[in-house]
C-alpha positions in Angstrom: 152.9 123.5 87.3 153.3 124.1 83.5 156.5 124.2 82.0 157.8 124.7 78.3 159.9 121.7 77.5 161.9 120.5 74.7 161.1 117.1 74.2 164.0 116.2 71.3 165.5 118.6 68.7 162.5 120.1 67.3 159.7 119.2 69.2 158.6 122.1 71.7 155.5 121.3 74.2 153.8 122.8 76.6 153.6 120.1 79.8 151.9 120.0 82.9 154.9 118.8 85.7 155.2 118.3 89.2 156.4 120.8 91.2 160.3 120.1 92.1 160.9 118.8 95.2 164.5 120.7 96.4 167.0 119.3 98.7 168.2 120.9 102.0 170.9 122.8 100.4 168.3 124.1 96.9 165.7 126.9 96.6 162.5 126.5 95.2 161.7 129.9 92.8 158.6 130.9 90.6 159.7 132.4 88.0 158.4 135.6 87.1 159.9 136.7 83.3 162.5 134.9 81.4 164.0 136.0 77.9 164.0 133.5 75.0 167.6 133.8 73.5 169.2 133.0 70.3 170.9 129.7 72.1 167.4 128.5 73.0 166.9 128.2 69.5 170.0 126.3 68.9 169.0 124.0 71.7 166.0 123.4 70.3 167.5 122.4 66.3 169.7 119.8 68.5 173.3 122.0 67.4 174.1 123.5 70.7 177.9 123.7 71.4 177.6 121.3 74.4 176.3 117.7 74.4 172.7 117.8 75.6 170.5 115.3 77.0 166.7 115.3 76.3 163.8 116.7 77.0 165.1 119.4 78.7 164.0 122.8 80.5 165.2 126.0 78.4 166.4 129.1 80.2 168.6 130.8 81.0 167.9 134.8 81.2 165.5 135.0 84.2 164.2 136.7 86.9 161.7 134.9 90.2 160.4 135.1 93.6 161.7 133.0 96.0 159.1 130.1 96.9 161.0 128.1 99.4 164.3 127.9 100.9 166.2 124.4 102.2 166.9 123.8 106.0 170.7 124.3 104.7 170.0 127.5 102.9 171.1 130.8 104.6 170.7 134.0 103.6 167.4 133.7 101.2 163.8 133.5 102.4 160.5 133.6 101.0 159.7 136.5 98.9 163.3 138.0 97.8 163.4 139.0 94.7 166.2 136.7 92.4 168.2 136.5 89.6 170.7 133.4 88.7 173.7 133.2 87.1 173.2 130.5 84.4 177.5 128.7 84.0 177.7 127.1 87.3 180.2 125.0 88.9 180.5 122.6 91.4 184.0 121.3 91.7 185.5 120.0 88.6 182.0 119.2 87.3 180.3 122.5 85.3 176.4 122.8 84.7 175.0 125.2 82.3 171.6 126.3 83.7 168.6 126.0 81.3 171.0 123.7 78.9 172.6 121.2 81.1 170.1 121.2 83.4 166.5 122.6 83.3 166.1 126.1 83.4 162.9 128.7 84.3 160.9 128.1 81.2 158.5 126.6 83.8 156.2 128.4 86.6 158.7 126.9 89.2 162.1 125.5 89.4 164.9 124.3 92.0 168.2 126.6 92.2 171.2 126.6 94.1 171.4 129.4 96.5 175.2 130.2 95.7 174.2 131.4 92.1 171.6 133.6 93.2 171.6 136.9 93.3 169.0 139.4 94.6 167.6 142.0 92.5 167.9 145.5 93.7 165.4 147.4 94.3 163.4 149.7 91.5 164.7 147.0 89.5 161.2 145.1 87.4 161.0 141.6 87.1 160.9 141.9 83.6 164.0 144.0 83.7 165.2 141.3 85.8 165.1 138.8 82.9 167.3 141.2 81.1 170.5 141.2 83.8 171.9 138.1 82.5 172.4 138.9 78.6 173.4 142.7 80.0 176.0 141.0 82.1 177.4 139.4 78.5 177.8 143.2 77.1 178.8 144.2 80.3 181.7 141.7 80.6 182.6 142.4 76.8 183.9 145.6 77.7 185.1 145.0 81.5 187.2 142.1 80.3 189.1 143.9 77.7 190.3 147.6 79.5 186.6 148.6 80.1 185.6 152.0 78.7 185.4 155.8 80.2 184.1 159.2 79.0 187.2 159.7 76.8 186.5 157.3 74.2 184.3 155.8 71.4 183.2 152.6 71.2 181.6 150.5 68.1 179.4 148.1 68.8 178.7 145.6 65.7 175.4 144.2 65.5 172.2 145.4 67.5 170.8 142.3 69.3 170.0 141.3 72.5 173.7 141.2 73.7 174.9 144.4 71.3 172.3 146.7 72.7 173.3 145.3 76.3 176.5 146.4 75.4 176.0 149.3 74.0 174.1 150.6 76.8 176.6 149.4 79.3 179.4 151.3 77.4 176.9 154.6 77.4 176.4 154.1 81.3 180.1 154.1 81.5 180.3 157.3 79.6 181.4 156.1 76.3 180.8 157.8 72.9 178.8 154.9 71.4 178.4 153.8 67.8 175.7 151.1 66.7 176.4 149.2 63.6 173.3 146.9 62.2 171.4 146.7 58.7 167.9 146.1 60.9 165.5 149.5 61.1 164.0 148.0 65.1 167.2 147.5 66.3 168.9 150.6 65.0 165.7 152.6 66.7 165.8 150.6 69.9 169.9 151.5 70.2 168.5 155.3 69.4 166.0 154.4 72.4 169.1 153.6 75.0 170.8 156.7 74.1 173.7 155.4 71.8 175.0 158.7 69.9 174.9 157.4 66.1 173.7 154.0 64.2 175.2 153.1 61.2 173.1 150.6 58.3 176.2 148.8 56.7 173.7 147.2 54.2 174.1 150.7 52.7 177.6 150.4 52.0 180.9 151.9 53.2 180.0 151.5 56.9 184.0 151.7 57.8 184.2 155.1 56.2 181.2 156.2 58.2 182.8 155.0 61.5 185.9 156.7 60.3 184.2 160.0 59.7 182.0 159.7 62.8 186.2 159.5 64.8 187.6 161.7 62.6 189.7 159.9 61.0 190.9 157.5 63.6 188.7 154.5 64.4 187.4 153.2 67.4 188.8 152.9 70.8 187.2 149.4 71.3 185.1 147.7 69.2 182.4 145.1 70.2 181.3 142.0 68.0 178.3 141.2 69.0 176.9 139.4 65.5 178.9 136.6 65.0 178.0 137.5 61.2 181.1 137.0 58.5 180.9 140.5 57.5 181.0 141.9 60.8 183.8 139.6 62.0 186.0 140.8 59.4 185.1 144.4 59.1 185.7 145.3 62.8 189.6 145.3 61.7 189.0 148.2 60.1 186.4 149.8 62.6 189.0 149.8 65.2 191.9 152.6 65.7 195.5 152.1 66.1 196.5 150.9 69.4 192.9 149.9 70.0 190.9 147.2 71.6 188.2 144.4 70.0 186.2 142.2 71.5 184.6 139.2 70.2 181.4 138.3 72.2 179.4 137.3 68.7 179.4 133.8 68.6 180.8 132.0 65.3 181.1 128.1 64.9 182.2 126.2 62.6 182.9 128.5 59.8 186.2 130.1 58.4 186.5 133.8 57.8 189.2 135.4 55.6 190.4 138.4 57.0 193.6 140.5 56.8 195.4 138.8 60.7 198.6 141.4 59.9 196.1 144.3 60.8 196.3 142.8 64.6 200.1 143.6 64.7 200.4 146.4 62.0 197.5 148.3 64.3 199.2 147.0 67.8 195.6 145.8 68.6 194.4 144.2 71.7 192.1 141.3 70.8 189.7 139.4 73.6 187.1 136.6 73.3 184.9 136.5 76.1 181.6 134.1 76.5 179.4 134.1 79.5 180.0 136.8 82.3 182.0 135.0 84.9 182.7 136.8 88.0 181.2 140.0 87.4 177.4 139.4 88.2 177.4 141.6 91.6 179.2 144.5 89.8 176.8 144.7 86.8 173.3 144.3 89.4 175.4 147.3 91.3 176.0 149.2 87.8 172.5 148.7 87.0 171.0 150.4 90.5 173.4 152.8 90.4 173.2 154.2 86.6 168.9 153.4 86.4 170.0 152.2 83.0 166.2 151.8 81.4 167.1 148.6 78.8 163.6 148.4 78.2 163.7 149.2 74.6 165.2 145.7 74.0 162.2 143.8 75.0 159.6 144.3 72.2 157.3 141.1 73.2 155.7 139.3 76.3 154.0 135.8 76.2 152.1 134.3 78.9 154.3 130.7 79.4 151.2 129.3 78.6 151.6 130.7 75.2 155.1 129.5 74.8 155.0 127.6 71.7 153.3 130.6 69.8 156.2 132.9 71.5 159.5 130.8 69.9 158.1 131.1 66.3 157.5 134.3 67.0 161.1 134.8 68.1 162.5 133.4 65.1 161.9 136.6 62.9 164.6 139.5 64.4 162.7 141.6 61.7 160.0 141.6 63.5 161.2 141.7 67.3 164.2 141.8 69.5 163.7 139.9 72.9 160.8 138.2 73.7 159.9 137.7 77.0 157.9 134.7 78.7 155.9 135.9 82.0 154.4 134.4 85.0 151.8 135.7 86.6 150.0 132.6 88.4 
């Protein structure tokens, strides 16, 4: 089999492997479409924020066939249709899937059948790879009072996890607001049916989402950047009495901003990373709503054409999610 494999920070190759062998409680799954994500990228420059041990397997955002199943393994065969949660514990000990341990950047890999999940039907395996990133913007909102038709929500910065979020909060029935300075993602949020964009590179973007409330702010308010200027502007994006969550990620740096607006506002602030616990509820959201989140994938690769795919990737001018396929 071939898989796409970082060697050490920096070098990326394209390797022929043996095919796992899986023990009696694994499942052996071909993977079908797997997103490259902004972490990948980390991974790859060595500055992830776990320690990592090298080469190692990328991803993480996946969908796959089931191959084979383990004498132990009940409730899988042959042919379902997966997806896989990618934080996974096992006692005390906690693995990240596709960090970790190898992940699906490879024509087959071993999994555990406890975080696999199947993929409901009408649901593409290319759509597939999107559940895991749309149960991140899912769990932004469902961690932090979730959303209804009554409200307005701002979501701040149109990548891969900001336009899952933003479509979550429109399947929920949410007024939704897309702030980002990039023209393809602005159009893709326009795609999933979010009411307004906003271009804060043009100035005054809190007066805009003021105006576009009347005057009140946000409801809640999703971070989905991890930019400076979004991490302190969503302060001001927010309402009285309202809600933020901060799913961007941001490490390392400092970022003035105004903390009495938490308490002079009464606002409710929540950090949330991953999407623990809420993977069955977002496949069922997904079946049941017939969200189409196909406007965030803008590229597919063959695996074979891995290498070409991640520099690609690097230029969110020029793309949104790119998407690795398997069709051998």
């Amino acid at each position: 089999m071939k898989a796409l494999v970082i060697n050490k920070p920096g070098e990326l190759q394209v390797k022929d492997l043996p095919t796992p062998a899986i023990a009696a409680d694994e499942v052996l799954v071909r993977m079908r479409a797997v997103g490259i994500c902004h972490s990948d990228y980390e991974l790859y420059t060595g500055k992830y924020i776990i320690p990592i041990d090298y080469p190692v397997i990328p991803g993480h955002e996946w969908s796959g066939e089931v191959v084979e199943t383990g004498k132990a393994v009940s409730g899988l065969k042959p042919g379902d249709r997966v997806v896989g949660e990618c934080v996974i514990e096992s006692g005390e000990e906690v693995d990240h899937f596709g960090f970790s341990i190898d992940g699906a950047y490879s024509q087959l890999f071993k999994a555990r059948p406890e975080w696999l999940h199947k993929l409901p039907e009408g649901v593409s395996f290319k759509a597939g790879a999107l559940v895991e990133p749309f149960t991140c913007g899912y769990y932004a909102i469902e961690a932090n009072g979730r959303t209804n038709a009554s409200e307005t929500v701002v979501v701040s910065g149109g990548g891969n996890i900001g336009l899952c979020a933003s479509a979550a909060a429109r399947g929920m029935g949410a007024r939704v607001i897309l702030v980002d300075p990039l023209p393809l993602r602005r159009a893709a949020a326009e795609k999933l049916g979010v009411d307004a964009t906003i271009d804060p590179s043009a100035g005054d973007a809190v007066g805009k989402v003021l105006e576009l409330t009347g005057g009140k702010g946000a409801d809640l308010v999703i971070e989905a950047s991890g930019h400076d200027a979004s991490l302190a502007a969503v302060f001001d994006y927010v309402r009285i009495g309202g809600r933020i969550t901060f799913v961007g990620i941001s490490i390392g740096r400092k970022v003035p901003v105004e903390l009495g607006k938490i308490q002079g506002k009464s606002l409710t602030i929540k950090g949330t990373i991953g999407s623990p616990g809420v993977w069955p509820a977002a496949l069922r959201f997904l079946a049941r709503t017939k969200l189409d989140l196909s406007p965030i994938q803008t590229h597919f690769f063959d695996l074979t054409k891995g290498i070409e795919a991640f520099e690609f990737g690097k230029n969110p001018k020029e793309c949104i999610k790119v998407t690795l396929t398997n069709e051998a």
